[in-house]
N, C-alpha and C positions, 0 to 999 in steps of 0.2 A: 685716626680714630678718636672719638670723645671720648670725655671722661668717663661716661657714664658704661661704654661698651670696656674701655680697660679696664675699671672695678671688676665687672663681671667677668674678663679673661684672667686680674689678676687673684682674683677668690674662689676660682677654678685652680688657678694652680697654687694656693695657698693650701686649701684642704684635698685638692683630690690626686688622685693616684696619678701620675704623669706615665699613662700607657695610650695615651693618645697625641697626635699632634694635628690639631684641626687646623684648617683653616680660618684665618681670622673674622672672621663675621658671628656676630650672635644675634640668632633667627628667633622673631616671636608669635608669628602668626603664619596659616600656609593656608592655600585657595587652590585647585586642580594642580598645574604645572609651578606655580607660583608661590615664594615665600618672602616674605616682609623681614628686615633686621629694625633692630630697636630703635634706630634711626628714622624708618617708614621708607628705604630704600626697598626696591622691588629687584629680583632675582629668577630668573628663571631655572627651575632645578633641573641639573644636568645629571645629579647621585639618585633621586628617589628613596635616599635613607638605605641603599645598596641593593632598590630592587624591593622594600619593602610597602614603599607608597607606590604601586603602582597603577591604583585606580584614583590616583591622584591623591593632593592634599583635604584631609575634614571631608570626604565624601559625604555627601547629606544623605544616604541611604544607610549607608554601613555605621554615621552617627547616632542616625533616630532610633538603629536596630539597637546599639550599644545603650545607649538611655535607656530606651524601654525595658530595654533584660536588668539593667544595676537597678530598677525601679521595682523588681518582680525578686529577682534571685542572681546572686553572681560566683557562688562557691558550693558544692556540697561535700564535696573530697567524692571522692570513687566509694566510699565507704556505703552510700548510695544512689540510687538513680537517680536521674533529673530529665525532666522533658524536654532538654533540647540537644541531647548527645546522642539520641537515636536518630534523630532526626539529619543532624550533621555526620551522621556515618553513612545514611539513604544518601546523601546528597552528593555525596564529594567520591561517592561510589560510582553511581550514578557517569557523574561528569568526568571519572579518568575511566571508568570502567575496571577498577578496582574490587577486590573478592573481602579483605580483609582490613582493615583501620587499628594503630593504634594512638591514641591521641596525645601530643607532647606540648612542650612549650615555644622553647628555643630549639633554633636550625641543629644547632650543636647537640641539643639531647635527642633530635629525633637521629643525627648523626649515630650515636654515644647508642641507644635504643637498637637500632637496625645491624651493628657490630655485634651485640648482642643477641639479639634475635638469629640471624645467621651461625653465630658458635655454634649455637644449643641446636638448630636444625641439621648442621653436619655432623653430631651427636648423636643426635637421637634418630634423625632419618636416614642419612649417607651414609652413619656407620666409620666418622673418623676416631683414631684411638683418640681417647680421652686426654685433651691436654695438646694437644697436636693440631690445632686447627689452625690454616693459614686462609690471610685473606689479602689479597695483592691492591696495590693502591698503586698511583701515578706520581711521578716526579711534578714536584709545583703545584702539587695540589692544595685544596684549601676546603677542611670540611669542619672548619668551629677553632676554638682554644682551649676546648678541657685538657686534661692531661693525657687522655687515650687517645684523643687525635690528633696534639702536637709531638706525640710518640712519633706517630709515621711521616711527621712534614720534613723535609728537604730543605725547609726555609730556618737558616740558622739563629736568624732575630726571634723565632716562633720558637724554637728548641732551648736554647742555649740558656745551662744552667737550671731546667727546668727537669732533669731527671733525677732516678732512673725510671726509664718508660717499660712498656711492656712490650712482650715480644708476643709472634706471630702474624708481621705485618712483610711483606715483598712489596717492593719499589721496584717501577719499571715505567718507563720511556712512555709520555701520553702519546697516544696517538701510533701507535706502533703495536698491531697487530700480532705479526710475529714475536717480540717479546712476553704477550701476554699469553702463547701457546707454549712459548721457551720455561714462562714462569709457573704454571698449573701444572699441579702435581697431586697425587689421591686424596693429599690432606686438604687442597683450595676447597675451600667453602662460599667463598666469594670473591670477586672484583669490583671492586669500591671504585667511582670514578663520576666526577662532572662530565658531562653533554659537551659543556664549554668551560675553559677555566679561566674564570672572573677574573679572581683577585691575582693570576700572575698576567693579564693581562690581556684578557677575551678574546683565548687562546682558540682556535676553532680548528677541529680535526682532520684529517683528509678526507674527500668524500670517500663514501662506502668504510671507514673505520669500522664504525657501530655496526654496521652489518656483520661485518666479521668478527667482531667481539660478540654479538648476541648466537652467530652458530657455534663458535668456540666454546663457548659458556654452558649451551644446551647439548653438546657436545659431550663433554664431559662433567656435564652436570654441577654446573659450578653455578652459583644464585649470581647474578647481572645486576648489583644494586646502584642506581641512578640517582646522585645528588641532585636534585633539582629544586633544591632551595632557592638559589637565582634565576637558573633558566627557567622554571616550571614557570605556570598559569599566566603562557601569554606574553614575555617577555622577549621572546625568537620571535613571536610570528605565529607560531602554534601554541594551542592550550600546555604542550609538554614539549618540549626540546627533542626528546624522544623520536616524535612523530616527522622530524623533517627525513628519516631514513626509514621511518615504517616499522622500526621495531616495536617491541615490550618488553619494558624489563619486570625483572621477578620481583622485587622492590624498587620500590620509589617515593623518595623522602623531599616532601612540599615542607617550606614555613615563608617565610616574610609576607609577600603578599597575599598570607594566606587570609590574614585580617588585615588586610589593607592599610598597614601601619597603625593599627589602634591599639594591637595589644599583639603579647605575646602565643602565637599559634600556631605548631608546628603537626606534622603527621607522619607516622611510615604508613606506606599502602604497599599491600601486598596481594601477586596474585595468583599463591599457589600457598601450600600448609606450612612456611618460615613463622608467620605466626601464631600461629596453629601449635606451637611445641609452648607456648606460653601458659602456663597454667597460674591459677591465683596465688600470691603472694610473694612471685619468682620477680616483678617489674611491675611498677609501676610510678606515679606523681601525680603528690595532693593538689597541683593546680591542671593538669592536664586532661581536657576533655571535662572543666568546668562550661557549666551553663552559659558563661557570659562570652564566653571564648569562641562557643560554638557558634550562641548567636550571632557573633558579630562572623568569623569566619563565615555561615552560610548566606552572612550578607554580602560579603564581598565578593564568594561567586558569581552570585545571582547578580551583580550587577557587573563584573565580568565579562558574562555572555549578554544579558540584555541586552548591554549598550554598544557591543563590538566592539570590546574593547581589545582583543585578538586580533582583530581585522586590521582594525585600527595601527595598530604596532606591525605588521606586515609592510602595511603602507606608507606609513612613515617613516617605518626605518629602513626600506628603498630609497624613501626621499632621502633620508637624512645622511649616508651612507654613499649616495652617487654626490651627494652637494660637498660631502666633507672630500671625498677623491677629488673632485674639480678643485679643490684650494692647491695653486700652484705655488711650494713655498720650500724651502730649502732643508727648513727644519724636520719635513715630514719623510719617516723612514719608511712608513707601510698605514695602511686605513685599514681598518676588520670590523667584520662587524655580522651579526643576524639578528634580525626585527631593531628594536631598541635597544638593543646590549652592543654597544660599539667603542670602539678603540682608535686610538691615535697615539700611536710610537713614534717618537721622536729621535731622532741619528743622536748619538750620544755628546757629541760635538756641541750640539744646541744646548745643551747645559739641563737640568735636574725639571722635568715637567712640571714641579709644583710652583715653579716660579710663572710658568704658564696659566697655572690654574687662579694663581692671584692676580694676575693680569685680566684675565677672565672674568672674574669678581669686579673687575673695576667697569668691567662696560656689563654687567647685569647678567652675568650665567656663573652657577656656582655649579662646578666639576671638580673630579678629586683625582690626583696622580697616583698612581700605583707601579711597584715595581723600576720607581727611577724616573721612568722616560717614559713611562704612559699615561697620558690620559685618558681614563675611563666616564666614558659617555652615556647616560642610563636615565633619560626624562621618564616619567609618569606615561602612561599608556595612552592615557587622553591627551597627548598633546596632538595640536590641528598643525596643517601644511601651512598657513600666515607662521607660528611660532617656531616650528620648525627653516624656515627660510629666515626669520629675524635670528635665533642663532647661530646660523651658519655667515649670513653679516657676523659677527661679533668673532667667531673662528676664525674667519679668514682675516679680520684685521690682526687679530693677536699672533695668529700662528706665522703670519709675514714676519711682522716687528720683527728688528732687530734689537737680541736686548745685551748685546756686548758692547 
């Protein structure tokens, strides 16, 4: 590395908090699939910022929207209205076919939000005693870092030392049916649960799961609320993750690609009276469901569906998905994957995936390991079948290599 990119790794960790361990490159510039390091080296983005760029890098629509609005108005607090959060509530209605909007910032608050929202509805409508409301979640899941939802994580590095947490949370086996009928009792109020689980390692559930979790749920009356901060808008293959089984769930919480990496913009959507028990001054935030937010978020739909970018991600990550199974290679323990959210777990033997990812780095694709042994595979929506087949070259060399 130069001089010039260790200064800046080593003034990183002179003043900042060391709760990250990045990868060694520092990125100055991004273009669709593609991002530049200070160097002028070119990288093809395998993260998308975790699903948050996923109409690509600097999109010049969702830019010129953002200009325009910081040039007009970017802040009013909720205190009062602004003409572009009616507007963004028609729209994103509209396109999930949602009844109800609350407007947030971060994944984690619209997380933090909809936990909330759910108490007060099995309070006030279902009729649980006061103080008693449970809400079941998944083993390995991953829904933010506040303190109310590293309460119910499994994942000790995310927990530890970081209590005491709050109760009313059941943990039970993703993907296991049975468990989550073993687990529901008068007080569930909700089951909290990703589509797919990202971050332990785009974890994908049995077919027909969700089907059985969505009669379970209306069954006894329990809210279905659906993280789809990663899987949502187009990252599977469909606009919602949801939809590869036909469900609907009663909530469902969008952010990252909600503004297409320009800013912070997150949502619960609701499609029954959970938000309907909200009254003023019970929730809310001074940046959520600002002008500038909306703006840019309504741009990022709209260029979403314009450009097929849904489509797009189906077919690619077919492509990308049968090329990574074809690499015949020692180290590979299992391929997963739907649309562009895709995975490569490594037999443990092969040694710690990040050493992979740096490898990777070296012939022009930046991917990031999770969980040990995985790496996790996540380009921008827009990438084409040429770019797709140039990083599957670059996989199949690295994932050969022997690096013992």
């Amino acid at each position: 590395m130069s001089s010039s990119v260790i200064d800046f790794i080593a003034t990183e960790a002179r003043f900042g908090a060391h709760n990250y361990e990045p990868i060694g490159v520092v990125l100055s510039r991004g273009e669709g699939v593609w991002v530049w390091d200070t160097q002028g080296n070119r990288y093809l983005d395998c993260l998308s910022a975790y699903s948050a760029v996923s109409q690509g890098h600097c999109h010049p629509k969702i830019l010129a929207a953002m200009v325009e609005q910081a040039h007009r108005l970017t802040l009013t607090s909720r205190a009062f209205h602004n003409d572009q959060l009616a507007l963004f509530y028609e729209e994103i209605a509209a396109l999930t076919g949602s009844h109800k909007v609350l407007p947030m910032n971060s994944g984690a608050e619209a997380v933090e939000s909809a936990i909330k929202s759910v108490r007060k509805w099995g309070y006030e409508v279902k009729g649980v005693p006061d103080g008693q409301a449970e809400i079941i979640v998944c083993a390995n899941n991953f829904h933010g870092r506040t303190l109310g939802v590293v309460g119910f994580s499994t994942d000790p590095e995310t927990r530890g030392h970081f209590g005491p947490f709050a109760p009313g949370f059941k943990v039970i086996p993703f993907g296991d049916a049975a468990a989550l009928a073993g687990a529901i009792t008068p007080n569930t109020v909700a089951f909290l649960v990703e589509p797919i689980q990202g971050e332990a390692g785009v974890v994908i559930p049995p077919a027909g799961y969700f089907t059985e979790v969505r009669e379970l749920c209306t069954a006894k009356n329990v809210m279905l609320v659906l993280d789809e901060i990663q899987t949502g808008l187009g990252r599977t293959g469909k606009l919602l993750a949801e939809q590869h089984e036909g469900i609907e769930a009663d909530v469902t919480l969008l952010g990252k690609a909600l503004s297409g990496g320009f800013y912070p913009v997150s949502a619960v959507l609701s499609n029954n009276d959970v938000l309907g028990t909200l009254r003023p001054g019970q929730h809310g935030s001074t940046f959520g469901g600002n002008p500038l937010a909306c703006a840019v978020a309504r741009a990022a739909m709209r260029v979403l569906v314009e450009e097929g970018m849904i489509e797009n991600a189906a077919r690619q990550g077919a492509r990308f998905l049968e090329g990574l199974k074809d690499i015949r290679a020692n180290t590979i323990r299992e391929v997963r994957g739907r649309g562009l959210m895709l995975a490569v777990e490594l037999h443990p033997e092969a040694g710690r995936a990040r050493r992979y990812c740096e490898a990777l780095q070296s012939k022009g694709i930046l991917a990031k390991d999770t969980h040990e042994h995985t790496i996790r595979i996540a380009p921008p929506l827009v990438i084409t079948s040429d770019q797709v087949d140039w990083a599957l070259e670059r996989f199949a060399a690295i994932l050969t290599q022997d690096f013992s």
